[in-house]
mmCIF file of the N, C-alpha and C atoms, coordinates in Angstrom:
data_MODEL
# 
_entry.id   MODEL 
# 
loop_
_atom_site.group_PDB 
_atom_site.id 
_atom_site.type_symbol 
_atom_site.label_atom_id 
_atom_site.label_alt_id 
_atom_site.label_comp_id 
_atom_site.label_asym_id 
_atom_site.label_entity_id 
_atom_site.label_seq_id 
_atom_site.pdbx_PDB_ins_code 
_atom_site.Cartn_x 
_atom_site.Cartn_y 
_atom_site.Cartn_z 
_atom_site.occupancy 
_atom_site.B_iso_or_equiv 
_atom_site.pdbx_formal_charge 
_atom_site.auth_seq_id 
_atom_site.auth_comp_id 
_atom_site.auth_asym_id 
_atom_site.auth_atom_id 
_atom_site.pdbx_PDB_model_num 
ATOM 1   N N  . UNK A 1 1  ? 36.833  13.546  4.612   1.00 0.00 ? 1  UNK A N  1 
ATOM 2   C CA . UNK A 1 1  ? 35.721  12.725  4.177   1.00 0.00 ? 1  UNK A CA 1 
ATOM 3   C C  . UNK A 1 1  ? 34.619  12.705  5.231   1.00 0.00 ? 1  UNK A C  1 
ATOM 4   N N  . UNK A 1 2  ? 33.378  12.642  4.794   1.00 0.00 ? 2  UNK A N  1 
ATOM 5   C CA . UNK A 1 2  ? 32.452  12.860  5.561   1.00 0.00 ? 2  UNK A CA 1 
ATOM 6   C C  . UNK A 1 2  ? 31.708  11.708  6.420   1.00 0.00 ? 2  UNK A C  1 
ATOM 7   N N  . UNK A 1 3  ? 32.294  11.285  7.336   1.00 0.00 ? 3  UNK A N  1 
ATOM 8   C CA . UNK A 1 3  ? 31.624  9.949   7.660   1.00 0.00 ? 3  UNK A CA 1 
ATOM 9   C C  . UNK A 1 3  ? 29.865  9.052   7.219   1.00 0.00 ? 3  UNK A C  1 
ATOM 10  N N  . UNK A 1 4  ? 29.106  10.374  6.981   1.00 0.00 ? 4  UNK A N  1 
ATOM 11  C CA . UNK A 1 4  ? 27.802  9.622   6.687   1.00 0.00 ? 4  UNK A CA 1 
ATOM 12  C C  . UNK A 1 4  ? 27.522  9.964   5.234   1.00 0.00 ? 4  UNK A C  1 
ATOM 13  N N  . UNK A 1 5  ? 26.924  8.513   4.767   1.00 0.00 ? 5  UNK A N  1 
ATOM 14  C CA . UNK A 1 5  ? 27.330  8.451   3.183   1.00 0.00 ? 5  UNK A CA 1 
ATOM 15  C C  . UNK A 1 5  ? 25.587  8.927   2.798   1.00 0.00 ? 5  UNK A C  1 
ATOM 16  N N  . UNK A 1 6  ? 25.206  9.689   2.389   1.00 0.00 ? 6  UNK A N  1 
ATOM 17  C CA . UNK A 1 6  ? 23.954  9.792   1.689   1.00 0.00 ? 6  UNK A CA 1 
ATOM 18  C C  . UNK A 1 6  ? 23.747  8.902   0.597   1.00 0.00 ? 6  UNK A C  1 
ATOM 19  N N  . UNK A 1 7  ? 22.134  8.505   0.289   1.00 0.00 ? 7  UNK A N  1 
ATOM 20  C CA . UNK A 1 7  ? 21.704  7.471   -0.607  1.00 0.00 ? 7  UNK A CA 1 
ATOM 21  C C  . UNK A 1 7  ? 22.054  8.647   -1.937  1.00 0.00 ? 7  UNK A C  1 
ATOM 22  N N  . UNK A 1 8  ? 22.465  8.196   -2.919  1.00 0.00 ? 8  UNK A N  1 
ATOM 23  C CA . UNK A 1 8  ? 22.527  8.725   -4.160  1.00 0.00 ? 8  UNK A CA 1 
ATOM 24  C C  . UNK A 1 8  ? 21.147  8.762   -4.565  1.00 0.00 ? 8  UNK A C  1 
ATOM 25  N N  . UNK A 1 9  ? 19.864  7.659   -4.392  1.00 0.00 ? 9  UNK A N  1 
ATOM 26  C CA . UNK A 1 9  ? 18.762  7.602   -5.436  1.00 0.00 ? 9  UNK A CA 1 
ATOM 27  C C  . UNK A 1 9  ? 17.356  8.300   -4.070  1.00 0.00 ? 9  UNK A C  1 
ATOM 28  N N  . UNK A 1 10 ? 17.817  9.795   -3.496  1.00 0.00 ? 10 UNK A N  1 
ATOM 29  C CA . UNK A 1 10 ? 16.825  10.143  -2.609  1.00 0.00 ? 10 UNK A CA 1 
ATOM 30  C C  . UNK A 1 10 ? 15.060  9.761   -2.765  1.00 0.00 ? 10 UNK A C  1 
ATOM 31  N N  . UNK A 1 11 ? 14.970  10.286  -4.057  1.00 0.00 ? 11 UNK A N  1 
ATOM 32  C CA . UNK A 1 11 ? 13.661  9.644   -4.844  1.00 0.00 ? 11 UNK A CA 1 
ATOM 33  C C  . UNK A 1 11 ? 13.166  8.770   -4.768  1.00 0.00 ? 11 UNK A C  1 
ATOM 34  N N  . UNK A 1 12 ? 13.678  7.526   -5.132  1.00 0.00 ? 12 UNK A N  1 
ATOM 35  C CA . UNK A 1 12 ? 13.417  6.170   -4.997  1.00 0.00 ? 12 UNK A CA 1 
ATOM 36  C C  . UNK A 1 12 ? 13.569  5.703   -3.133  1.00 0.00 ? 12 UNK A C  1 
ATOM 37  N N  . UNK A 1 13 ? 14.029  6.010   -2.480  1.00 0.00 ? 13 UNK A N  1 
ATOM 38  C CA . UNK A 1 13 ? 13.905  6.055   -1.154  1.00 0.00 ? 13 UNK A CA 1 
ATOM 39  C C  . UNK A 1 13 ? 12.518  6.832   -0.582  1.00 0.00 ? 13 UNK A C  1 
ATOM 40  N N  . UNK A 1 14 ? 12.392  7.449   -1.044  1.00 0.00 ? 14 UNK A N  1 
ATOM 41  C CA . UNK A 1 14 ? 10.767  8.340   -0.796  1.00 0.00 ? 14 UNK A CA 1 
ATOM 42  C C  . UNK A 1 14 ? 9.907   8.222   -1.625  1.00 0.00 ? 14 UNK A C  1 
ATOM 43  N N  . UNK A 1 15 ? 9.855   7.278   -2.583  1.00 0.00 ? 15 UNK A N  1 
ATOM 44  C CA . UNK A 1 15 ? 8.845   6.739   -2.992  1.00 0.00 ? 15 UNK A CA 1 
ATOM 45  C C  . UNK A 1 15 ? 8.308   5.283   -2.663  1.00 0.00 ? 15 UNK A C  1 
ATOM 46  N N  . UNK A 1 16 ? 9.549   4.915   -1.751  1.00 0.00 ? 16 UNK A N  1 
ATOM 47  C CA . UNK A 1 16 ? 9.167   2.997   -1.184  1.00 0.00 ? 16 UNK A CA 1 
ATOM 48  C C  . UNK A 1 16 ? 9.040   3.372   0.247   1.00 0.00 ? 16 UNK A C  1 
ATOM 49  N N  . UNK A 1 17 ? 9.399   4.708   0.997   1.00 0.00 ? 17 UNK A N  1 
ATOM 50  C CA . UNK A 1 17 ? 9.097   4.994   2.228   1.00 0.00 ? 17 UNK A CA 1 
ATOM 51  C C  . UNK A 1 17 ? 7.367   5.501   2.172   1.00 0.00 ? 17 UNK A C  1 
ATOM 52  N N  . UNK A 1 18 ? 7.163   6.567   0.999   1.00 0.00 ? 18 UNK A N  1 
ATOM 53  C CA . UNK A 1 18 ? 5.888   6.790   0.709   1.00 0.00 ? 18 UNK A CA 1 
ATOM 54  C C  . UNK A 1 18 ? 4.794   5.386   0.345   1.00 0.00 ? 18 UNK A C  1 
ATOM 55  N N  . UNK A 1 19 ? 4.756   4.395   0.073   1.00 0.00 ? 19 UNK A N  1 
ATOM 56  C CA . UNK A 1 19 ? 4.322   3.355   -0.607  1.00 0.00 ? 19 UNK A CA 1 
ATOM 57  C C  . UNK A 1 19 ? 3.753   2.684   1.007   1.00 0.00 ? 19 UNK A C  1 
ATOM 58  N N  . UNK A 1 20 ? 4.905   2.523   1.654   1.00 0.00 ? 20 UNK A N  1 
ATOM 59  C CA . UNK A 1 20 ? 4.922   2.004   2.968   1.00 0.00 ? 20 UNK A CA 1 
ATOM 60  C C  . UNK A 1 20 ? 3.985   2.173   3.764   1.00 0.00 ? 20 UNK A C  1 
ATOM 61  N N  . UNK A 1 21 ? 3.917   3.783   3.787   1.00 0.00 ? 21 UNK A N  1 
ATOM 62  C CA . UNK A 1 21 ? 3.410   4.819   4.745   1.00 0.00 ? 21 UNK A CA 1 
ATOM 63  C C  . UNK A 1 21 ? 1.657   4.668   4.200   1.00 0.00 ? 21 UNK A C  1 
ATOM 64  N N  . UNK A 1 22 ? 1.309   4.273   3.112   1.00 0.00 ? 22 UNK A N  1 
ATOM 65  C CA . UNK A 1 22 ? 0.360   4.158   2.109   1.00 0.00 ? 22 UNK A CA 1 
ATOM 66  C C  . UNK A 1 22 ? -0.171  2.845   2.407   1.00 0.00 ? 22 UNK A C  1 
ATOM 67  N N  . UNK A 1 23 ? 0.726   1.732   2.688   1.00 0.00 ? 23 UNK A N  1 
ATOM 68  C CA . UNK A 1 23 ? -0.013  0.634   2.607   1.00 0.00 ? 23 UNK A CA 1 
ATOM 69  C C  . UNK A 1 23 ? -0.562  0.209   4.651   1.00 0.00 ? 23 UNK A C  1 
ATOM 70  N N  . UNK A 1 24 ? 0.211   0.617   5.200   1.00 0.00 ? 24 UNK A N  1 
ATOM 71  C CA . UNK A 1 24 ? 0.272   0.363   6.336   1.00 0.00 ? 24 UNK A CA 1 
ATOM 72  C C  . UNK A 1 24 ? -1.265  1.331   6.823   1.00 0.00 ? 24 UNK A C  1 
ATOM 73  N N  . UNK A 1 25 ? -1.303  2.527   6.482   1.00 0.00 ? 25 UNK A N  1 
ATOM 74  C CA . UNK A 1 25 ? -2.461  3.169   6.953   1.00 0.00 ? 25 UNK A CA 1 
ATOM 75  C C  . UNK A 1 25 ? -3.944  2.723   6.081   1.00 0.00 ? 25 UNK A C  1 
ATOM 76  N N  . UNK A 1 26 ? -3.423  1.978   5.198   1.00 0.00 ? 26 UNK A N  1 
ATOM 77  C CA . UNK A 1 26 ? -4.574  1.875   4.345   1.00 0.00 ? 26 UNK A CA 1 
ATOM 78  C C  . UNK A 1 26 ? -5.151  0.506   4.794   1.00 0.00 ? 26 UNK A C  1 
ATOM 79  N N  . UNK A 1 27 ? -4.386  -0.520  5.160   1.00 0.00 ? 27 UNK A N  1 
ATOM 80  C CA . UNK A 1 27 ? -4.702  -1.554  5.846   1.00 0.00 ? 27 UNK A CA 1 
ATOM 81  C C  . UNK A 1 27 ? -4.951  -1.627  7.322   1.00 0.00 ? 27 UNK A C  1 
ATOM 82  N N  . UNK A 1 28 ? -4.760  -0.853  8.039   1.00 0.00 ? 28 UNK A N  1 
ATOM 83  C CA . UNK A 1 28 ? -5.216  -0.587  9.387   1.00 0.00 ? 28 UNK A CA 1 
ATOM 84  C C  . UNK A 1 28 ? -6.967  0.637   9.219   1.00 0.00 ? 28 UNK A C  1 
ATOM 85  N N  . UNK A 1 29 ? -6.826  1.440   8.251   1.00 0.00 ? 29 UNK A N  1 
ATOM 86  C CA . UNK A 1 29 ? -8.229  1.899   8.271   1.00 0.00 ? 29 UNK A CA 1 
ATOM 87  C C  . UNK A 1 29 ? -9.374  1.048   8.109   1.00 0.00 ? 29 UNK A C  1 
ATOM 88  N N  . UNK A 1 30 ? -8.922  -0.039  6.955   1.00 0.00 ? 30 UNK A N  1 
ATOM 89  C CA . UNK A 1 30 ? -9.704  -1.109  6.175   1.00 0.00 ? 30 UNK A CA 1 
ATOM 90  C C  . UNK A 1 30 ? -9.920  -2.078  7.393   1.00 0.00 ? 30 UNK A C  1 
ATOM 91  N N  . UNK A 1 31 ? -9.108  -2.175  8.004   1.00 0.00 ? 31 UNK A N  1 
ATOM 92  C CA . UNK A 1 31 ? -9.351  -3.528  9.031   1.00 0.00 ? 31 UNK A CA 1 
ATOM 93  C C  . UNK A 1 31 ? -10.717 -2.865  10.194  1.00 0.00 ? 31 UNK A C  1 
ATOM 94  N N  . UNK A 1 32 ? -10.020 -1.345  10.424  1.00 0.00 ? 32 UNK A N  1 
ATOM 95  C CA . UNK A 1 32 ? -11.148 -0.963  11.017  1.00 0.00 ? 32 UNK A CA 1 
ATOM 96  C C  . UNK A 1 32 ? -12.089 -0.809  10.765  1.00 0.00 ? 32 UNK A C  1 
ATOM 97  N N  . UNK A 1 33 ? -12.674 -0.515  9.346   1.00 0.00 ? 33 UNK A N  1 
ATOM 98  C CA . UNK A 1 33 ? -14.002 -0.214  8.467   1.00 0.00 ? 33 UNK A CA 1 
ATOM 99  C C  . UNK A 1 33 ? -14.517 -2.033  8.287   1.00 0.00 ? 33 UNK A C  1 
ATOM 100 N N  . UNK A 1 34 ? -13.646 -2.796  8.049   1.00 0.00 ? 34 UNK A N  1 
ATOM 101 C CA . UNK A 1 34 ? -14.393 -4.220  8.097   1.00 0.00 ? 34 UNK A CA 1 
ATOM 102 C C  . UNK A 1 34 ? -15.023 -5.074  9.371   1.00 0.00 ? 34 UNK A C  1 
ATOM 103 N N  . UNK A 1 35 ? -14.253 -4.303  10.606  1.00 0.00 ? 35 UNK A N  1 
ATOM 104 C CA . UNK A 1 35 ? -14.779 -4.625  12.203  1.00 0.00 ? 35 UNK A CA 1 
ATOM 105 C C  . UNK A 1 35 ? -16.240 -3.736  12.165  1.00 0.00 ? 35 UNK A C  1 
ATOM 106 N N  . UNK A 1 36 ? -16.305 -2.850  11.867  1.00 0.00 ? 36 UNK A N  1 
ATOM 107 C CA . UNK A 1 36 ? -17.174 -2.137  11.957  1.00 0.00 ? 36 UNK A CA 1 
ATOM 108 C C  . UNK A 1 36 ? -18.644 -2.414  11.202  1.00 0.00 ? 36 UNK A C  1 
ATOM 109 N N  . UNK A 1 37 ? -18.417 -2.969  9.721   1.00 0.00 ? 37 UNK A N  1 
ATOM 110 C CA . UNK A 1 37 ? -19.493 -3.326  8.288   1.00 0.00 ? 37 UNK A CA 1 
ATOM 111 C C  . UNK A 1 37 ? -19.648 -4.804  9.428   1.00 0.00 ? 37 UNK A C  1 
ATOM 112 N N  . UNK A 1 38 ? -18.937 -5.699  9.530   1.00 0.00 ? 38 UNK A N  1 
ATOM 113 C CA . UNK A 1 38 ? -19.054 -7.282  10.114  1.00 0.00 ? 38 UNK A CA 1 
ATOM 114 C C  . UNK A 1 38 ? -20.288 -6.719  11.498  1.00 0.00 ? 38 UNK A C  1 
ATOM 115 N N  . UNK A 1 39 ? -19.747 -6.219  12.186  1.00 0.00 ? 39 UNK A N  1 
ATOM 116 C CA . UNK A 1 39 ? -21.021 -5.463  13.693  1.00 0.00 ? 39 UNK A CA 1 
ATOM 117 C C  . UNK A 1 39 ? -21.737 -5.248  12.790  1.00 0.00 ? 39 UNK A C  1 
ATOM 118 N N  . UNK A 1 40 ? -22.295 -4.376  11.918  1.00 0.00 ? 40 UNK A N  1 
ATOM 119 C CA . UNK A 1 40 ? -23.468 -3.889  11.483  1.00 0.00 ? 40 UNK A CA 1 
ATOM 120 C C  . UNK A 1 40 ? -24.082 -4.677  10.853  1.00 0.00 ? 40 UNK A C  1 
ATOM 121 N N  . UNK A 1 41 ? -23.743 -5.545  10.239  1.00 0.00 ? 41 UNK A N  1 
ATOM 122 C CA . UNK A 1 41 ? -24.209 -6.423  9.125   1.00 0.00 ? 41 UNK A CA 1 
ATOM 123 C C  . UNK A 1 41 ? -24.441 -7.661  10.214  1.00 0.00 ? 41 UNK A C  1 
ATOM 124 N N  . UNK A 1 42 ? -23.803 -7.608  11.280  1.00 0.00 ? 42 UNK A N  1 
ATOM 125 C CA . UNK A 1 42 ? -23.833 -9.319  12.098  1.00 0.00 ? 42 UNK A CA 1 
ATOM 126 C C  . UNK A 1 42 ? -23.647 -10.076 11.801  1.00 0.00 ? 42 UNK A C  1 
ATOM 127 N N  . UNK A 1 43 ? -22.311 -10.582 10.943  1.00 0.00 ? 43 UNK A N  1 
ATOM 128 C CA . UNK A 1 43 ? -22.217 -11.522 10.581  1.00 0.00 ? 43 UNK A CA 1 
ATOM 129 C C  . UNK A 1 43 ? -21.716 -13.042 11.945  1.00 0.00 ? 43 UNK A C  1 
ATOM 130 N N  . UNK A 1 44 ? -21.381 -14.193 11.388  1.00 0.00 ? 44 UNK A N  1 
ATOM 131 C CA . UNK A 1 44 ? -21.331 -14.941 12.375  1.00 0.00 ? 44 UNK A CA 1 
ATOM 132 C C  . UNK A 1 44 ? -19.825 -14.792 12.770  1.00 0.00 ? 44 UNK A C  1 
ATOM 133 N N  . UNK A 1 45 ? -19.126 -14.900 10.882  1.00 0.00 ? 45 UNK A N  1 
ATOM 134 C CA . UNK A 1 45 ? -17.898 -15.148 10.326  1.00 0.00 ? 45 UNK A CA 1 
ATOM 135 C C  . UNK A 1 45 ? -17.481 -13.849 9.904   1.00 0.00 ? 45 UNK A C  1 
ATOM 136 N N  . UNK A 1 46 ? -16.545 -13.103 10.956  1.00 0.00 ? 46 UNK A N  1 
ATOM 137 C CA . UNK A 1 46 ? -15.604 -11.689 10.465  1.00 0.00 ? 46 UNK A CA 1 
ATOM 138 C C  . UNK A 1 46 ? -15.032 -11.854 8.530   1.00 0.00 ? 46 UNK A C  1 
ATOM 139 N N  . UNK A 1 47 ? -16.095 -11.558 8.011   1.00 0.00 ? 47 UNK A N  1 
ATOM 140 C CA . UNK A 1 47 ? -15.496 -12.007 6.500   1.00 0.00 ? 47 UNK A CA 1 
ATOM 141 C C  . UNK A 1 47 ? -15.396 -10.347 6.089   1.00 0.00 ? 47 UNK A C  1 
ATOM 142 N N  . UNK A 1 48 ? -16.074 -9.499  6.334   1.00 0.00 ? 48 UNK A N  1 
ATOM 143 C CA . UNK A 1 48 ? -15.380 -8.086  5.460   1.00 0.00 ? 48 UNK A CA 1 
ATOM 144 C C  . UNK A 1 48 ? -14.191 -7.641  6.009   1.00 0.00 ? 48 UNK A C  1 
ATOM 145 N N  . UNK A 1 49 ? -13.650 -7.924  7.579   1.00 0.00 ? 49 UNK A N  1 
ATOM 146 C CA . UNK A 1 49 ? -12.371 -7.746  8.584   1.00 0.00 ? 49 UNK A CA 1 
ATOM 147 C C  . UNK A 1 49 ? -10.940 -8.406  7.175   1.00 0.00 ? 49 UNK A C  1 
ATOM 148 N N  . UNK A 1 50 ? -11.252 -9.556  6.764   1.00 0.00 ? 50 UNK A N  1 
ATOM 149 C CA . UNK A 1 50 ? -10.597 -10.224 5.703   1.00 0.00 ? 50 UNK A CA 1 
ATOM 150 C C  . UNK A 1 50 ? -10.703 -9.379  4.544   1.00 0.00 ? 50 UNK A C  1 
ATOM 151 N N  . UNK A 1 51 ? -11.591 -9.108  3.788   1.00 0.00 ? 51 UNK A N  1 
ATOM 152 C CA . UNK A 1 51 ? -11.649 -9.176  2.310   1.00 0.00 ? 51 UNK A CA 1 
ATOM 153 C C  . UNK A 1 51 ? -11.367 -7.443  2.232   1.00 0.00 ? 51 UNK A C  1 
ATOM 154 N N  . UNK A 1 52 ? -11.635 -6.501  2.915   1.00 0.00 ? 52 UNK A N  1 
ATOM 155 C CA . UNK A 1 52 ? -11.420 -5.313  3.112   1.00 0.00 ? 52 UNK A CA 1 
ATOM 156 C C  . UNK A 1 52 ? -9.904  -5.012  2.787   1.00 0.00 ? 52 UNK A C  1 
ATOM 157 N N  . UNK A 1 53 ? -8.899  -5.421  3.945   1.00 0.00 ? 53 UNK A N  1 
ATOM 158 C CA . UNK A 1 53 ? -7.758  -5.067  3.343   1.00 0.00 ? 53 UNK A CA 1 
ATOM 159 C C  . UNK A 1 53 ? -7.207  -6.216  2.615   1.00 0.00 ? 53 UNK A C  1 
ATOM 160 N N  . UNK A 1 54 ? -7.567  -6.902  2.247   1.00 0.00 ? 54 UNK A N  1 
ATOM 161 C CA . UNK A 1 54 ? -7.264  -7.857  0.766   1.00 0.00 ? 54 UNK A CA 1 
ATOM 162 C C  . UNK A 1 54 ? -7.157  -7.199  -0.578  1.00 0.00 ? 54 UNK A C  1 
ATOM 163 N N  . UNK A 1 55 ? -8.458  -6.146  -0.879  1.00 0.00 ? 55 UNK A N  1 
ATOM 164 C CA . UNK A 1 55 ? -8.465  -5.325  -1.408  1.00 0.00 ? 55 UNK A CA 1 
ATOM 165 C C  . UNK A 1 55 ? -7.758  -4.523  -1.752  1.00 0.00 ? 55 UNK A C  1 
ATOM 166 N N  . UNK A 1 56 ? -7.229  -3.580  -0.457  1.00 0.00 ? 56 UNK A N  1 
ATOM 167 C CA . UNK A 1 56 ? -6.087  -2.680  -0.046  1.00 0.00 ? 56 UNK A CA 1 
ATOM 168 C C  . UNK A 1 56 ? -4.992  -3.129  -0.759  1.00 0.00 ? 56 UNK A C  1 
ATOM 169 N N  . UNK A 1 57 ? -4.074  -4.410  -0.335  1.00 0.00 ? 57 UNK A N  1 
ATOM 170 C CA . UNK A 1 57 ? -3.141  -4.824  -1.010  1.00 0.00 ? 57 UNK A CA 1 
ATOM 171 C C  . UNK A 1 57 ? -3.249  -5.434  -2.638  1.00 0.00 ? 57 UNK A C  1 
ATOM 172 N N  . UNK A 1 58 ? -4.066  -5.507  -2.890  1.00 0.00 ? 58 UNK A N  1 
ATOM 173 C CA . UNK A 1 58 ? -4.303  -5.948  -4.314  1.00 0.00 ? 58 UNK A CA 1 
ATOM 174 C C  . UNK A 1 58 ? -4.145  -4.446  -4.929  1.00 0.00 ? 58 UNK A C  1 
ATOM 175 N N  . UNK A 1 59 ? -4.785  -3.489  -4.659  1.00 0.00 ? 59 UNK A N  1 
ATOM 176 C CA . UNK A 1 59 ? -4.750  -2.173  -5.229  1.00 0.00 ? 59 UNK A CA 1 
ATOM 177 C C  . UNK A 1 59 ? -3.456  -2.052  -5.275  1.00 0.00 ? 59 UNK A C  1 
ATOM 178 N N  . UNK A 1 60 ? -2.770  -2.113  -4.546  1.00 0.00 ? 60 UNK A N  1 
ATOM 179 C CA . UNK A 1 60 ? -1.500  -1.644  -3.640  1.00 0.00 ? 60 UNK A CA 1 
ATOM 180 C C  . UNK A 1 60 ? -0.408  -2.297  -4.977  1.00 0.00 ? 60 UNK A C  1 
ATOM 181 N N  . UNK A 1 61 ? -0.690  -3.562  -4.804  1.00 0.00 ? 61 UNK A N  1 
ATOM 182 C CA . UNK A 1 61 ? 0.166   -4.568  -5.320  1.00 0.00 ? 61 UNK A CA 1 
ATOM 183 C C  . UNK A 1 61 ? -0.149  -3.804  -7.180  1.00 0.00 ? 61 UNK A C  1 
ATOM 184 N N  . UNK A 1 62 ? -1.028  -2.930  -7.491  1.00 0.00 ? 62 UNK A N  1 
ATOM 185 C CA . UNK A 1 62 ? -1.535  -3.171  -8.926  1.00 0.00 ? 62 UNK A CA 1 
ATOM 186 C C  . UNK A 1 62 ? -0.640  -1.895  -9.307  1.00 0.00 ? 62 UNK A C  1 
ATOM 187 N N  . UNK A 1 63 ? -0.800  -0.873  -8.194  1.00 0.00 ? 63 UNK A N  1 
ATOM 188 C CA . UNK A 1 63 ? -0.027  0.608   -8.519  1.00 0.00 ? 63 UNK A CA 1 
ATOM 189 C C  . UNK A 1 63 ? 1.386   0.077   -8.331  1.00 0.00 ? 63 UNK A C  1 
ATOM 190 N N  . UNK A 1 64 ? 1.316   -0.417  -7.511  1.00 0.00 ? 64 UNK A N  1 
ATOM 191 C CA . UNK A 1 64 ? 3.304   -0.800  -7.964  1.00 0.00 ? 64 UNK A CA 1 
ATOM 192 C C  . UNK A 1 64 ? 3.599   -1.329  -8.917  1.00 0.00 ? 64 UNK A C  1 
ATOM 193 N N  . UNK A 1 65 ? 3.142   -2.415  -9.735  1.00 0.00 ? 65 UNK A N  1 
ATOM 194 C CA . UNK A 1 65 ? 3.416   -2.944  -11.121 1.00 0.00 ? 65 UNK A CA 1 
ATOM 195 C C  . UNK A 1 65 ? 3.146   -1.316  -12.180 1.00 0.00 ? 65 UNK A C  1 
ATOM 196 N N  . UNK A 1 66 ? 2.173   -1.106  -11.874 1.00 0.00 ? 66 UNK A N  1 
ATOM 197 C CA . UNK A 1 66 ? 2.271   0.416   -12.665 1.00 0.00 ? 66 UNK A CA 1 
ATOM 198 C C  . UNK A 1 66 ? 3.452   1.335   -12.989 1.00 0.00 ? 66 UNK A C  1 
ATOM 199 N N  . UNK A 1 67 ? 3.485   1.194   -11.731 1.00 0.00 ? 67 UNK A N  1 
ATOM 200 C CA . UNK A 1 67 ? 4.787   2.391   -11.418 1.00 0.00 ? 67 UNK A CA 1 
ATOM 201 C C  . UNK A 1 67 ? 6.111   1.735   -11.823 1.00 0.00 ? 67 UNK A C  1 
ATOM 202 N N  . UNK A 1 68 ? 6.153   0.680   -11.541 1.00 0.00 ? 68 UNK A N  1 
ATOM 203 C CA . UNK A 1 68 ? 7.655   0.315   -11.708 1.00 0.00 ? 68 UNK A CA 1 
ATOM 204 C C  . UNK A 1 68 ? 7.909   -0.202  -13.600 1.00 0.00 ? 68 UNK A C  1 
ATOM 205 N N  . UNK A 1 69 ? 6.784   -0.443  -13.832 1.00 0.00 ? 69 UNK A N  1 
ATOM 206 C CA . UNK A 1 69 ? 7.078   -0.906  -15.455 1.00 0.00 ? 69 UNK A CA 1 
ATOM 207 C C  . UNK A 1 69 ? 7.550   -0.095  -16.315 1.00 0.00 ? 69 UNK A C  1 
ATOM 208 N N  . UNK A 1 70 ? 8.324   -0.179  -17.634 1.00 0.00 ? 70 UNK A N  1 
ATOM 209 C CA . UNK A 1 70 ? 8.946   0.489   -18.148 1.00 0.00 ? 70 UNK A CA 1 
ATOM 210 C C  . UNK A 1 70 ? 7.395   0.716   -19.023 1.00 0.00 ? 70 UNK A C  1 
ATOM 211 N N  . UNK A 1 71 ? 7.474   1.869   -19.056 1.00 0.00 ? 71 UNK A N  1 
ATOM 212 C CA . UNK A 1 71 ? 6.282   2.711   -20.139 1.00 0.00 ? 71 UNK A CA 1 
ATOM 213 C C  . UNK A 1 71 ? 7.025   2.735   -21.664 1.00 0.00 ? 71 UNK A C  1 
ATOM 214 N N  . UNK A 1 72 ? 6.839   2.722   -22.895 1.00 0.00 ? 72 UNK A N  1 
ATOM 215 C CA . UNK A 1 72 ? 7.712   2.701   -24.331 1.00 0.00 ? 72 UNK A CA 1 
ATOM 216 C C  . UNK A 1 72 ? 7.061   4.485   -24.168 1.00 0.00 ? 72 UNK A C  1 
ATOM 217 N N  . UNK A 1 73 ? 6.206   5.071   -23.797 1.00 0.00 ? 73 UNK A N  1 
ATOM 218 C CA . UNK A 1 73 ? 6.220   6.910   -24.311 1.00 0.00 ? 73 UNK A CA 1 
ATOM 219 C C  . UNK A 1 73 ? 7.330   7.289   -23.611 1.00 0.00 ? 73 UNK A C  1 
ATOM 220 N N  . UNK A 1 74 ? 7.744   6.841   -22.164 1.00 0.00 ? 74 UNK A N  1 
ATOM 221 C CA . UNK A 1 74 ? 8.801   7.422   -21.461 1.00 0.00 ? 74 UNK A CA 1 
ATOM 222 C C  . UNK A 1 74 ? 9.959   7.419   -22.234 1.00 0.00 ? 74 UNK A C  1 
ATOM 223 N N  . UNK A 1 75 ? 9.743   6.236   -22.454 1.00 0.00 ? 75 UNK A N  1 
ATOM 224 C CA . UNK A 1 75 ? 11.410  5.624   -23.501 1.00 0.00 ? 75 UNK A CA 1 
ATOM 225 C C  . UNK A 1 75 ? 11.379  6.696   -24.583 1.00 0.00 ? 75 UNK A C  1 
ATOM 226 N N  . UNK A 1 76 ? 10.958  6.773   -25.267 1.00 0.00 ? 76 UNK A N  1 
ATOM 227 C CA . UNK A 1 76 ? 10.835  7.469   -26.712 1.00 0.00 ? 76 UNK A CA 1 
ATOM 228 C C  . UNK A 1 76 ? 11.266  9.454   -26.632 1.00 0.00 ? 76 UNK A C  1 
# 
């Protein structure tokens, strides 16, 4: 017997490692693009630093309900 047990569902492991890898870079670009719009714009109050990757995860949060819902064409 082989001491190390492989995940049976490889797929689903590389699609929540991919997701990860997706949200983490997408919210660190955004944070940097909102430091950057807040300097240019001068604001008083860092408000695009906020609402930038707010965004990010809302998208984020919208493709995962996508993805994970049962579709009825798949079914059929």
């Amino acid at each position: 017997m082989s001491m190390e047990k492989k995940p049976k569902n490889n797929k689903l492991l590389t699609q929540y490692l991919s997701f990860a890898w997706q949200l983490i870079a997408g919210i660190a670009i955004f944070v940097y693009l909102g430091m950057l719009a807040d300097e240019w714009i001068k604001t008083k109050t860092p408000l695009l630093i906020w609402v930038f990757p707010l965004l990010v995860i809302i998208g984020m949060m919208i493709k995962v309900i996508r993805d994970t819902t049962n579709k009825k064409d798949d079914e059929a």
